[in-house]
C-alpha positions in Angstrom: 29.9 -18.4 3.1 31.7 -20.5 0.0 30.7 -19.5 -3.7 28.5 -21.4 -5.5 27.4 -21.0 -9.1 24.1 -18.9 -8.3 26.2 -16.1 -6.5 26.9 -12.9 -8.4 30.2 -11.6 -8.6 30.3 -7.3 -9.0 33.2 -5.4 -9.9 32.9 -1.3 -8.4 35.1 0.6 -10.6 37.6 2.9 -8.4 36.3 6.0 -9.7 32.6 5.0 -8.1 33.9 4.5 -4.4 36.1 7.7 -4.5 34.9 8.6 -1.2 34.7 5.4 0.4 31.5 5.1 1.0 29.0 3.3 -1.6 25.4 2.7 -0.8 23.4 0.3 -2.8 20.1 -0.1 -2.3 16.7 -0.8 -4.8 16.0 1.4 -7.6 12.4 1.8 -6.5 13.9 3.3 -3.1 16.1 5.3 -4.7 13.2 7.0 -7.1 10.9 7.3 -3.8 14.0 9.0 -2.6 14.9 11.4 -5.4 10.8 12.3 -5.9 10.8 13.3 -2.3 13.7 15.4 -2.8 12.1 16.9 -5.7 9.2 17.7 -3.5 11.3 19.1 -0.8 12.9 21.5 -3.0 9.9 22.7 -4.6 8.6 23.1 -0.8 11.4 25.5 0.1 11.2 27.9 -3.0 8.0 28.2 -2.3 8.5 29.2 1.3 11.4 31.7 -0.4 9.1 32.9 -2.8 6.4 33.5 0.1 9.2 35.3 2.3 9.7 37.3 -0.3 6.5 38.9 -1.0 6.0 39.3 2.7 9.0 41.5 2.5 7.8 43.4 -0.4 4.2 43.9 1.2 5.8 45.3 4.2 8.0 47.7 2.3 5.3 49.1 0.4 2.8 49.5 3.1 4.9 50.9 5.0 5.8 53.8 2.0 1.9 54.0 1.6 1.8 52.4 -2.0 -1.0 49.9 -1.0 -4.8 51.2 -1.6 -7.0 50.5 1.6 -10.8 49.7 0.5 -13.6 48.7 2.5 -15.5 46.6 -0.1 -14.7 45.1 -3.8 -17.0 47.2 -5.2 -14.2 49.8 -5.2 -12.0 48.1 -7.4 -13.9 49.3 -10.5 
């Protein structure tokens, strides 16, 4: 395809294609992109977080720390 005066011309500095491999694509994709890696994240320290506290309930059950009652009355 020859250039004609409505073609853009872009100049990559070295220091972006470092590892040979660029990708370009719209900025709208790429913030779709980074809010569903925000999401993703969030996701797994919450499963973490959850894994956690599994752990801990099982621990102290298991030394008898946890209270069984039989209704919410005997909170008070």
């Amino acid at each position: 395809m020859p250039y004609d005066e409505n073609m853009n011309t872009l100049t990559i500095p070295k220091e972006l294609i470092k590892e040979k491999e660029l990708i370009i694509i719209p900025r709208k994709k790429y913030e779709e992109f980074m809010n569903l890696q925000k999401m993703v994240k969030k996701w797994f320290v919450e499963e973490v977080d959850t894994d956690k506290a599994i752990k801990i309930y099982k621990k102290e059950k298991r030394q008898g720390k946890l209270k069984t009652i039989n209704s919410l009355a005997e909170l008070r």
